[in-house]
C-alpha positions in Angstrom: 38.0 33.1 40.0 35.3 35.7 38.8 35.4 33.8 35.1 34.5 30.5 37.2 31.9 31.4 39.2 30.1 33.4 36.3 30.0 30.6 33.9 28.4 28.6 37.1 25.7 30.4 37.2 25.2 30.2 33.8 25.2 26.6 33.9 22.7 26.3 36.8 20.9 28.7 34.5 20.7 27.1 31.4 20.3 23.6 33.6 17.3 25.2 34.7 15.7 26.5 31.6 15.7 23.4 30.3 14.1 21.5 33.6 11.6 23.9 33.0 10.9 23.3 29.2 10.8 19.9 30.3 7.6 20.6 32.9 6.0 22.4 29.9 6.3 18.9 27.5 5.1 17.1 29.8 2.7 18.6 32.0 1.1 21.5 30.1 -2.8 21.2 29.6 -3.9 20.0 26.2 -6.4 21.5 24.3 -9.5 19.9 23.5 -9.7 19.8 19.6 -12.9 17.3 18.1 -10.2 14.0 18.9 -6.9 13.7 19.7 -3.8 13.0 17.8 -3.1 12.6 14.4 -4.8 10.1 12.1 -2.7 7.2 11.1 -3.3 6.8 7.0 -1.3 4.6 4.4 -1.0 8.3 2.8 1.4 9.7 5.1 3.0 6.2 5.2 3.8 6.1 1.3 5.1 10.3 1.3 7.5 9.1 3.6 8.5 6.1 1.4 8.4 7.8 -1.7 10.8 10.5 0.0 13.1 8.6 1.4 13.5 6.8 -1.8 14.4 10.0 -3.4 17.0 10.7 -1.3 18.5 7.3 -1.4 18.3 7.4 -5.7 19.7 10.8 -5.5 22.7 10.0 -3.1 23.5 6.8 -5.7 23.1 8.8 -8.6 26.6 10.6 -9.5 25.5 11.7 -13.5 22.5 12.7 -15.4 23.6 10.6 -18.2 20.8 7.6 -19.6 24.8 5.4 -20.4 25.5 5.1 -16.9 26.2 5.6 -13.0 29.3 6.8 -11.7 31.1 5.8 -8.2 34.2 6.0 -7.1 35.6 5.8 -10.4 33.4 3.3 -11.8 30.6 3.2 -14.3 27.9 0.8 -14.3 25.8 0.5 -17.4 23.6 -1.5 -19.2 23.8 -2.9 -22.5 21.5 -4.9 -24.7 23.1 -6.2 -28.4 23.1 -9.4 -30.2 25.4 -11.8 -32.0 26.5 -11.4 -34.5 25.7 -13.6 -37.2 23.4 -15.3 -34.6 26.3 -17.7 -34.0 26.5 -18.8 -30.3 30.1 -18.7 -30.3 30.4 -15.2 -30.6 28.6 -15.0 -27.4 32.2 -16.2 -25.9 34.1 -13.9 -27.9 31.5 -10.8 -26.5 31.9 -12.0 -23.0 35.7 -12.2 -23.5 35.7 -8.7 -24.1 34.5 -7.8 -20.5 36.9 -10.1 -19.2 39.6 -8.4 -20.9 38.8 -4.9 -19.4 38.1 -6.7 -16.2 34.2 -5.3 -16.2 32.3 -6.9 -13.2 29.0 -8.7 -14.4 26.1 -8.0 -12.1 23.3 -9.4 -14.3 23.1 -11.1 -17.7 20.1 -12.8 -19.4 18.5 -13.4 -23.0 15.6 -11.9 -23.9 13.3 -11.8 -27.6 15.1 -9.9 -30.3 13.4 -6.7 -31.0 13.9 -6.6 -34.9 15.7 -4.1 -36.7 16.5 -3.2 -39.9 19.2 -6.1 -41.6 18.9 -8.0 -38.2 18.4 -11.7 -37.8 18.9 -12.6 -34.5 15.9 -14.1 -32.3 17.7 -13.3 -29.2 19.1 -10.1 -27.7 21.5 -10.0 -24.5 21.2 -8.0 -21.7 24.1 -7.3 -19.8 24.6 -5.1 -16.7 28.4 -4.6 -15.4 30.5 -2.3 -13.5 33.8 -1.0 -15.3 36.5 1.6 -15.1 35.5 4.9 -15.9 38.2 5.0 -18.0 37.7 2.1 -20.0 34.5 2.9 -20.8 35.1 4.2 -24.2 37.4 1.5 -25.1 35.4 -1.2 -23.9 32.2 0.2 -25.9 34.2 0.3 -29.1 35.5 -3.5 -28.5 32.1 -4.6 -27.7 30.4 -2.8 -31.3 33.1 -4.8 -33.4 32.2 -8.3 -32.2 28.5 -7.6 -31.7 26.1 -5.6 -33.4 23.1 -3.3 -32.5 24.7 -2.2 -29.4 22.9 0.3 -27.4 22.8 1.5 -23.8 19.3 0.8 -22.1 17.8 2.7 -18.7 15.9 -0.4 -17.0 13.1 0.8 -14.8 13.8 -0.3 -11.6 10.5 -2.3 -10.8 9.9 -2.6 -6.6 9.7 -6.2 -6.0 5.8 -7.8 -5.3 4.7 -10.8 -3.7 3.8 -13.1 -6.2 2.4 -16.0 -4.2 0.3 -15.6 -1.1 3.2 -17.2 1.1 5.4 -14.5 0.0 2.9 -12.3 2.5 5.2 -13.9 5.1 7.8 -11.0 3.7 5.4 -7.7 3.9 5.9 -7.2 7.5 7.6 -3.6 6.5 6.3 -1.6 10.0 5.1 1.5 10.3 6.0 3.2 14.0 4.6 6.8 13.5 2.0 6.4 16.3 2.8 4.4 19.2 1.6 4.8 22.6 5.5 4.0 23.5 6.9 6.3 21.3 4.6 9.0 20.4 3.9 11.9 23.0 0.7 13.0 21.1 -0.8 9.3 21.3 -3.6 9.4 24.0 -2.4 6.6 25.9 1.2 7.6 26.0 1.3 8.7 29.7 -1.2 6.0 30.7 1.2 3.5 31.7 -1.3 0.8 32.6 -3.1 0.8 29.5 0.8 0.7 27.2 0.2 -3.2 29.1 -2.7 -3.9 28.7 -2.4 -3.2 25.0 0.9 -5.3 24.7 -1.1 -8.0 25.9 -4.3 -7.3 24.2 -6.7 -7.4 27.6 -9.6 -8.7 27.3 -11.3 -6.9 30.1 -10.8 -3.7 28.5 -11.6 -4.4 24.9 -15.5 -6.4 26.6 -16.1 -2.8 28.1 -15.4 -0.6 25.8 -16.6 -2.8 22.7 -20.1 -2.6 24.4 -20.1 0.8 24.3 -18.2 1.8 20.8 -20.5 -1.2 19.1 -24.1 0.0 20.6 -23.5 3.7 19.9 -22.2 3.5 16.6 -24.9 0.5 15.8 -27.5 3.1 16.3 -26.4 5.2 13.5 -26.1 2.7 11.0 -29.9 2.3 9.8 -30.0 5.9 8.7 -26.0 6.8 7.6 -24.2 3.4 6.7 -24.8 1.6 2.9 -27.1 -1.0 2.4 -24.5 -3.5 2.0 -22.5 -2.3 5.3 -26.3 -3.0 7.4 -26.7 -6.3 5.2 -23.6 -8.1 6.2 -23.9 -6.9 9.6 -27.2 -8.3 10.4 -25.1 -11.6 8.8 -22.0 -11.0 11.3 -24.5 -10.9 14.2 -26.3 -14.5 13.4 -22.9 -16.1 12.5 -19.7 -14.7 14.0 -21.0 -13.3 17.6 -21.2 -10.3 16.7 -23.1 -8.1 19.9 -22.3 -5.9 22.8 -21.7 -9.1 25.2 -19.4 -10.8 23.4 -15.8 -10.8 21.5 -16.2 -11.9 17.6 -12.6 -14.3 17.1 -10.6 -13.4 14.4 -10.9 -16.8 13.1 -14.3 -17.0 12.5 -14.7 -13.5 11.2 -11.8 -14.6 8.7 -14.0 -17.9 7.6 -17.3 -15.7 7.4 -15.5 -13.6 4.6 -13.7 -16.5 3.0 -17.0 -17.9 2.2 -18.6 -14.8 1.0 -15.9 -13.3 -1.1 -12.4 -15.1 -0.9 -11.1 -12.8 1.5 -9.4 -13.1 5.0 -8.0 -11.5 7.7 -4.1 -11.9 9.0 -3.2 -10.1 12.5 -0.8 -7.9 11.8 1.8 -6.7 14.6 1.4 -3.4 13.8 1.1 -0.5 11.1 2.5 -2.1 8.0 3.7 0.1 5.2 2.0 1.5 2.3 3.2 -0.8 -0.4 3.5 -4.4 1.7 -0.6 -3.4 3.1 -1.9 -2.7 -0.5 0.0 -5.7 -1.9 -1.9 -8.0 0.5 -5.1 -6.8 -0.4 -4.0 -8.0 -4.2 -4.6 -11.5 -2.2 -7.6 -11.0 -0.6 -5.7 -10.5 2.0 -6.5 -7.6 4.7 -4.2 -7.3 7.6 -6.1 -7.4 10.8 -4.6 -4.7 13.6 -5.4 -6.6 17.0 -5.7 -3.9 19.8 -8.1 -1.8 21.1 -8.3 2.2 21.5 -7.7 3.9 24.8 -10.3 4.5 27.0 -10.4 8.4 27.0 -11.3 8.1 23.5 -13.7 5.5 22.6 -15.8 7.1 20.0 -12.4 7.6 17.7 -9.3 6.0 17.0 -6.0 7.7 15.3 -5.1 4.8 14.3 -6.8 1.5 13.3 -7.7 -0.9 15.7 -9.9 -3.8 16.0 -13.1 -1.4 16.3 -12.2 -0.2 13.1 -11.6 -3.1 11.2 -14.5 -5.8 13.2 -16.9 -2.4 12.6 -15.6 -0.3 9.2 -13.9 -3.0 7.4 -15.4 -6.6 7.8 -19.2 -5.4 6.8 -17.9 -4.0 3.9 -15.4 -6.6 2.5 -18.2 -9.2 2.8 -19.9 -7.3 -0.3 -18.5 -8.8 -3.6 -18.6 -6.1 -5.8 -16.6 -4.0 -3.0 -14.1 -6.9 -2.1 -13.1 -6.4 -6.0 -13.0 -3.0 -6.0 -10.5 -3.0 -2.9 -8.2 -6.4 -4.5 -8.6 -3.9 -7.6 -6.2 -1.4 -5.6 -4.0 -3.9 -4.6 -3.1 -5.2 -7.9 -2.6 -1.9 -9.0 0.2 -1.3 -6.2 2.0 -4.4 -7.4 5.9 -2.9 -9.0 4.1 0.8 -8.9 6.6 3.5 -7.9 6.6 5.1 -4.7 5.1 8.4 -6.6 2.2 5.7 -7.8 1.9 4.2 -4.4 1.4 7.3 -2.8 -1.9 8.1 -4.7 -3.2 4.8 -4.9 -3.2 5.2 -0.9 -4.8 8.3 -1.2 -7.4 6.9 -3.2 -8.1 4.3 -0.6 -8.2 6.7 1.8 -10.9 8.9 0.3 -12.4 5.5 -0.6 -12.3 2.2 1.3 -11.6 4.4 4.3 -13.9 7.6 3.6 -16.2 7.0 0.9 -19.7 7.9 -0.1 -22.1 6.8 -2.4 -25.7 7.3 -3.8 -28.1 4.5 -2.7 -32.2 5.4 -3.3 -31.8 9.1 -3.9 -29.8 9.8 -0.4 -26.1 9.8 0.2 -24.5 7.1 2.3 -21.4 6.3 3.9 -19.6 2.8 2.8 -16.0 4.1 4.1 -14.6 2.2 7.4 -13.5 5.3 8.6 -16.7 6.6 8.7 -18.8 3.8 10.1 -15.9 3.4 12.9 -16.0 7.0 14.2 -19.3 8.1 15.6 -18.4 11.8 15.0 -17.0 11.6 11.5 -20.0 9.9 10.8 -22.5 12.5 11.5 -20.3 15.0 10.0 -19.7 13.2 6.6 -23.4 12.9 6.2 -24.2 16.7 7.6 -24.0 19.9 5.3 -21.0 21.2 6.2 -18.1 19.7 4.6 -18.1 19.6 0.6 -18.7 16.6 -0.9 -18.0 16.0 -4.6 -18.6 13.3 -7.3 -15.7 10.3 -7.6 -12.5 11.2 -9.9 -9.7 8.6 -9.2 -7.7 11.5 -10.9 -8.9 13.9 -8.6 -9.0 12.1 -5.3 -5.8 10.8 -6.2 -3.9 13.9 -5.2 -7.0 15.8 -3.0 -4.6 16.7 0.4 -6.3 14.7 3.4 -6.9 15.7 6.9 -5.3 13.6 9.3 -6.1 16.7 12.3 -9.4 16.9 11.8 -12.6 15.6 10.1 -12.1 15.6 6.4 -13.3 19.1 4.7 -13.6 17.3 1.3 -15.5 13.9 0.6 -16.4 11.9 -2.5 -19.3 10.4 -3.6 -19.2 7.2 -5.9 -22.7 6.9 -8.2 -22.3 2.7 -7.2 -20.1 0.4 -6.4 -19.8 -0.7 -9.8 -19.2 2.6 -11.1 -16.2 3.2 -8.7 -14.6 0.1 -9.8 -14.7 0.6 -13.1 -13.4 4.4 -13.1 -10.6 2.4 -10.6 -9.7 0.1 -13.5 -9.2 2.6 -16.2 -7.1 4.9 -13.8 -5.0 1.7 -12.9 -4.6 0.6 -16.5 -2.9 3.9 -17.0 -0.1 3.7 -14.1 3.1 2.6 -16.5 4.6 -0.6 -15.7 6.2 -2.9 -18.0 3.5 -5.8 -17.8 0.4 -6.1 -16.5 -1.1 -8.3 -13.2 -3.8 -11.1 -13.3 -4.7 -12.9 -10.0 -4.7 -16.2 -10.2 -7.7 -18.1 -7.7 -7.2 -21.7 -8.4 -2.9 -20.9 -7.1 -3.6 -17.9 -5.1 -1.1 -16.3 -6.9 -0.2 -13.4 -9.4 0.5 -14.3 -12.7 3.0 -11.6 -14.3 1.8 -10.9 -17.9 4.9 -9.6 -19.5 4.9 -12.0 -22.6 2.8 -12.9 -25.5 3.4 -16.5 -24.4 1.7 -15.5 -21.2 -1.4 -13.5 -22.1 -2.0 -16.1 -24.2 -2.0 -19.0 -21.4 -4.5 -16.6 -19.8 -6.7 -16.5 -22.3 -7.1 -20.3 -22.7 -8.3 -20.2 -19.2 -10.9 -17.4 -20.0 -12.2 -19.1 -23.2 -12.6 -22.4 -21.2 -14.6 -20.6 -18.2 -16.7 -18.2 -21.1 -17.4 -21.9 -22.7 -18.8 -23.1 -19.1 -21.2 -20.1 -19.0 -22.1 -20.6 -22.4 -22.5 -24.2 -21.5 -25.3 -22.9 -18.6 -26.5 -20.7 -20.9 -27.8 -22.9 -23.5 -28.9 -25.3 -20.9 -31.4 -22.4 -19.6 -32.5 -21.3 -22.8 
């Protein structure tokens, strides 16, 4: 009877404790830091990716061994030999052999011979299979007496990439970290009337508060945005609507840029993921985030919204120079690992999303994060954070701030110069081919053949023979 009633009490105890930690979570006052919430960024999208990928290689990943992976009792290797002879009935008496130890064929193709020494075979076989662990051995041994120049290979596994524009349909990968549904530190997250409105994208709220983000922010573009950001604006305001009284349509904004630089805009249902974001922009393609930022907080956004992208992003993308500096990115993403992803969305981020340059002597911002947030805007340009010239090496693994204004910005000399230092960090990311984009398809051609390269090169000698054409006209 005592026993009972004590462990009661400490029921209604604990049950109370917990009510109480409960009031805390909910109803404490929150401080008042320079904005609220954490900063979305592709950065601490592609971390996450890249970790969990780790975990899932490591869980699969039974030996340390380049021959092959063990699982419940099972090896899977790879192989690459040829025939021998070069006859193609020996291929018969090769595949026999894995019949024979009943090995289970995941993948087999042909590929060019690499030459070796007494070889004369033009093709070499690649063959991936899942066998007994203890018929490995054995089944090695049978496989070197009917073929020759046997060898185990470690294929990098290559992420697939979209390699026509309609594939885009299939990068809809979504990113939930911040969501005024899910997240408690999201502004609107309590603010059950605005969690509507922005499910149904309102158009009351976004005329009011547009007036007031777009004639503020305007205000500070003559003395801290690019000349490029102030030159396609002026053009966004005498073709696609842009003012305080009135909503620019996605539509036309997307036409406006298709005619100045090939790109467009796709609305997007949320935060994509690192990889499918950057792979559109290998398109042309930027995805277009369609709602607006809470009231309380209409000077800064945590997360993209259309402010951010009709503000930060559309001037920008209308410059040609920048449009190919930005696809530039994107076609470096394509097959990259998630280790590669990871700083190629850092890059963007102390780039596309918070870059400087040198125009006339002064320093400028060009960055959408920047010409989208009136605060960061005066702070980038101010002396107090430290501000350094562009190294795609270094801002490829500078930590970010997604609490607070960035402590560390870089500075590009030009546009031109940025893409270029891009370009020769990108041509050093290890892949086993290399990406051209292909305008007249809209699609990427994968150059992983001589057979290839040198299709693309017919297409450049008959464009340089164009030029030269106009050249000669002129002179």
């Amino acid at each position: 009877m005592h026993r009972s009633a004590s462990t009661g009490r400490l029921s209604a105890w604990l049950l109370l404790c917990m009510q109480f930690v409960l009031y805390l979570i909910i109803f404490s006052p929150s401080q008042s830091p320079r904005f609220l919430g954490r900063r979305q960024s592709l950065i601490e999208d592609a971390r996450k990716e890249r970790e969990a990928a780790a975990v899932a290689a490591e869980a699969s990943e039974c030996t340390d061994t380049l021959v092959f992976e063990e699982k419940d009792g099972k090896a899977i290797i790879n192989l690459l030999f040829s025939l021998k002879g070069n006859k193609p009935s020996m291929l018969s008496r090769t595949l026999k052999v894995f019949e024979t130890f009943e090995a289970k064929i995941q993948h087999l193709e042909t590929r060019p011979a690499k030459k070796v020494s007494g070889s004369t075979a033009d093709l070499e076989y690649f063959v991936r299979c899942e066998v007994h662990r203890s018929d490995l051995s054995t089944l090695m041994s049978s496989i070197r007496r009917v073929s020759e120049d046997v060898r185990s290979t470690r294929e990098d596994k290559v992420h697939w990439f979209p390699s026509k524009i309609s594939e885009l349909d299939r990068c809809h990968h979504l990113v939930t970290k911040f969501d005024p549904d899910l997240d408690l530190d999201h502004p609107g997250f309590s603010d059950l009337e605005y969690r509507k409105r922005r499910k149904l994208i309102a158009d009351i709220a976004f005329c009011y508060r547009q007036r007031e983000v777009y004639s503020t922010l305007k205000s500070l573009y003559p003395t801290h945005a690019c000349k490029e950001h102030l030159q396609a604006f002026q053009l966004l305001e005498t073709y696609c609507g842009y003012s305080e009284n009135n909503i620019p349509q996605l539509q036309d904004v997307s036409t406006f840029l298709k005619e100045r630089t090939g790109f467009q805009l796709r609305p997007v249902a949320g935060l994509l993921s690192a990889r499918d974001f950057l792979a559109s922009l290998a398109f042309r393609v930027f995805q277009c985030t369609q709602y607006i930022r809470h009231a309380s907080s209409p000077m800064h956004s945590p997360e993209p919204d259309c402010c951010h992208e009709l503000l930060g992003h559309v001037p920008m993308l209308a410059d040609k120079t920048f449009a190919q500096f930005s696809q530039d990115i994107g076609l470096a993403s394509l097959g990259a690992t998630d280790e590669e992803i990871e700083k190629l969305s850092t890059l963007y981020w102390f780039t596309v999303e918070f870059g400087l340059c040198k125009q006339d002597g002064e320093v400028k911002a060009y960055g959408a994060g920047l010409l989208s947030s009136y605060g960061e805007l005066l702070h980038s340009l101010s002396d107090e954070p430290e501000v350094r010239p562009f190294d795609p090496d270094d801002a490829a693994i500078q930590p970010y701030q997604d609490q607070n204004y960035q402590s560390v910005y870089f500075v590009s000399e030009s546009f031109t110069d940025a893409k270029e230092k891009l370009r020769n960090y990108a041509a050093r990311i290890k892949r086993p081919f290399a990406v051209r984009y292909d305008p007249y398809t809209v699609s990427i051609e994968v150059l992983d053949s001589p057979g290839r390269i040198q299709n693309s090169l017919d297409q450049l000698r008959d464009e340089l023979q164009t030029l030269t054409n106009a050249l000669r006209i002129l002179s």
